[in-house]
TISE-972352 format. One line per 8 residues: their letters; for each residue y, x, z of C-alpha. Coordinates in Angstrom, 3 decimals, decimal comma. Example, Ala and Ser with C-alpha at 12.3 -4.5 7.8 and 13.67 -1.06 7.14 Angstrom:
TISE-972352
AS> -4,500/12,300/7,800; -1,060/13,670/7,140
***
This chain:
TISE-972352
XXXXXXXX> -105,188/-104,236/8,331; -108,200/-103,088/6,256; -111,322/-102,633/8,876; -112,421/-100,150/6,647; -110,039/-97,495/8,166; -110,937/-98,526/12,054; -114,530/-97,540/14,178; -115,499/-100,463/16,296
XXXXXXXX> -115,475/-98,726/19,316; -116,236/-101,499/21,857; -115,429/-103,896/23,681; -113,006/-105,582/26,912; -115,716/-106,439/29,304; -113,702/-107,181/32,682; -110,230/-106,820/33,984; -109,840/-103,586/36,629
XXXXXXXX> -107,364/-103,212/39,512; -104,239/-105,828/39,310; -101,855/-104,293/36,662; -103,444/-105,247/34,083; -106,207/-102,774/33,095; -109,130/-103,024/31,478; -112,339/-101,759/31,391; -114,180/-101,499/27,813
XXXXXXXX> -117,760/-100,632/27,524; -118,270/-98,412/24,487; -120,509/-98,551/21,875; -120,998/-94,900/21,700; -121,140/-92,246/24,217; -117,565/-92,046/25,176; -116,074/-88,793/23,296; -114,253/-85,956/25,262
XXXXXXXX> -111,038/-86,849/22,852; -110,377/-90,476/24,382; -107,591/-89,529/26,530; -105,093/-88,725/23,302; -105,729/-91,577/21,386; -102,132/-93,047/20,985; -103,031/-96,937/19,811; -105,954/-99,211/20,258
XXXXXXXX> -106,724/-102,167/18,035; -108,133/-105,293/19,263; -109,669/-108,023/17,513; -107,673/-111,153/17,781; -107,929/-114,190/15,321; -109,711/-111,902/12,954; -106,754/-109,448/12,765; -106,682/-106,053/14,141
XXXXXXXX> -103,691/-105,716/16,412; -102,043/-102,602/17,815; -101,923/-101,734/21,789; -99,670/-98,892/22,387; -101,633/-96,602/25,300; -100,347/-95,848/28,569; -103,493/-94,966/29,620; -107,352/-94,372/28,566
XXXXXXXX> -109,776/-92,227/30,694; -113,299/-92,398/30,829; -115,001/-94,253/33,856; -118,590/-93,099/32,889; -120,381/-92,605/29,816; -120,409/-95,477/28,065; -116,946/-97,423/30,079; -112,916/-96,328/29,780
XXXXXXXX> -110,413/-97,457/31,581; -107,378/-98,589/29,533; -103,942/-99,455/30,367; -101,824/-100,985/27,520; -97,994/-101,053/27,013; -97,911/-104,697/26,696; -100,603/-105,766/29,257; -98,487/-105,950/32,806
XXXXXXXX> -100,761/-107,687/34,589; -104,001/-109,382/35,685; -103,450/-112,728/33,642; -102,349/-111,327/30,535; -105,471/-108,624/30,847; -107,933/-111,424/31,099; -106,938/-112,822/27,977; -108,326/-109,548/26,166
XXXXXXXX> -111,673/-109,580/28,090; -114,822/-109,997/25,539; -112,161/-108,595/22,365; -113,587/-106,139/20,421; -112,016/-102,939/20,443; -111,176/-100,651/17,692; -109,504/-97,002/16,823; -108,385/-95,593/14,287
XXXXXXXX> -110,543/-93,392/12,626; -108,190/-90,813/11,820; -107,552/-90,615/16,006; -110,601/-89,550/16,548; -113,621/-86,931/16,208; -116,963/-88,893/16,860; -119,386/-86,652/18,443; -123,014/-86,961/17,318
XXXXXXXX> -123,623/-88,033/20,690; -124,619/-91,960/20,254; -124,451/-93,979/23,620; -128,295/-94,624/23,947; -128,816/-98,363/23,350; -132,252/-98,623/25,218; -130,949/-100,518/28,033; -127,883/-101,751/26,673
XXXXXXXX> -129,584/-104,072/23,641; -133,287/-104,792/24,189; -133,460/-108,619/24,317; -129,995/-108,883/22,421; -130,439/-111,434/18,867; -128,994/-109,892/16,184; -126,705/-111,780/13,634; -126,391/-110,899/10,224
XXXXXXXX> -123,157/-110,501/8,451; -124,601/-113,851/6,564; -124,837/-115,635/9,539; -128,798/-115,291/10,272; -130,198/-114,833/13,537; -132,897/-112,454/13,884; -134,335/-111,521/17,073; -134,788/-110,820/20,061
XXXXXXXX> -134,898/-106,846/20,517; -138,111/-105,973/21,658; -137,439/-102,361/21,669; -135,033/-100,084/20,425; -136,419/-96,489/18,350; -134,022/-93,601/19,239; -133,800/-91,528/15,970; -130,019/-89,348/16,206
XXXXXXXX> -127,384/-90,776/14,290; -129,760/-94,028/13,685; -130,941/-95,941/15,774; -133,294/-98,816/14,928; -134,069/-101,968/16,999; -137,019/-103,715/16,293; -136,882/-107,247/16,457; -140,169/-109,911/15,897
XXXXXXXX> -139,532/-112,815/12,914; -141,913/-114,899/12,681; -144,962/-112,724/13,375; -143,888/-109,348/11,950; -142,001/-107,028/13,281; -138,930/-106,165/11,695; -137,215/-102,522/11,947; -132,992/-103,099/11,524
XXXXXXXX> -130,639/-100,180/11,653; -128,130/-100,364/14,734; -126,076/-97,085/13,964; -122,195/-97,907/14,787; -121,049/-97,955/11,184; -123,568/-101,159/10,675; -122,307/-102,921/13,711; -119,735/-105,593/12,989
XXXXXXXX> -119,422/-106,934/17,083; -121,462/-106,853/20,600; -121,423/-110,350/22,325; -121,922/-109,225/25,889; -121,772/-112,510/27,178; -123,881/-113,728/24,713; -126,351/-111,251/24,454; -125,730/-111,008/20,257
XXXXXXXX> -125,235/-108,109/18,043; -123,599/-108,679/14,634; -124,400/-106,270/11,636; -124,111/-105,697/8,065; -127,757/-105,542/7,342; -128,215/-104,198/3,747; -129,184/-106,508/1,402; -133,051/-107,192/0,582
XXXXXX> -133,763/-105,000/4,247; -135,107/-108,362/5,476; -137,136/-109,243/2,971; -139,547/-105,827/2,806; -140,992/-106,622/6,194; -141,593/-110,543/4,921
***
């Protein structure tokens, strides 16, 4: 399936309860219209596969709670955990209200969609619809965009944010 029709919308983080939900920490404030999306799309081997929904509610802001027709139990649940997580973008309105990423991504590296590390975020500049993290190489500091359309994937685990960083961005600051 073309990516170009799906939002990254986040990703597995942990297993809840024993029948095989999970929880998925957002990338974005978590809209009011989560509870009728009908399929989510996760990441696996680089293809996006569909989970029909049983459930999806909102746990807080930025975390949902999803139960998936094919996920029974614990096990099978933990095999999705750190899977990025994707909708359709048809499914779904965005709000203009971005999740804040303050204290989500500051010390986070950042990997380019070329595979370059940049980083780590030193702090992140909360302009609406765009954020920017700022990020030290060598001894200059370096302004990247982190708005959700620009982020490939979140590494929670490994505290790495991929983007597609527009080409020559880089090179303005250096």
């Amino acid at each position: 399936m073309d990516k170009g029709n799906f939002f990254l919308f986040g990703t597995f983080v942990k297993v809840h309860g024993v029948k095989g939900e999970l929880i998925i920490r957002s990338i974005i404030e978590i809209p009011e219209e989560i509870e009728n999306i009908p399929f989510l799309f996760i990441e696996l081997d680089g293809l996006l596969v569909p989970f029909a929904v049983i459930d999806l509610f909102a746990k807080s802001n930025v975390n949902a709670v999803a139960l998936l027709e094919d996920v029974i139990n614990k096990d099978q649940a933990l095999d999705l955990v750190d899977k990025n997580v994707y909708i359709r973008k048809e499914d779904i309105i965005l709000q203009e209200k971005e999740k804040t990423f303050s204290s989500e991504l500051l010390g986070f590296s950042i990997t380019d969609q070329d595979g370059n590390h940049f980083g780590p975020i030193i702090e992140i500049i909360d302009i609406p619809g765009n954020p920017i993290a700022s990020v030290m190489v060598g001894k200059k500091e370096v302004l990247i965009p982190v708005n959700p359309g620009a982020i490939i994937s979140i590494d929670y685990k490994a505290r790495n944010i991929s983007l597609n960083i527009s080409g020559g961005l880089i090179d303005i600051y250096l």
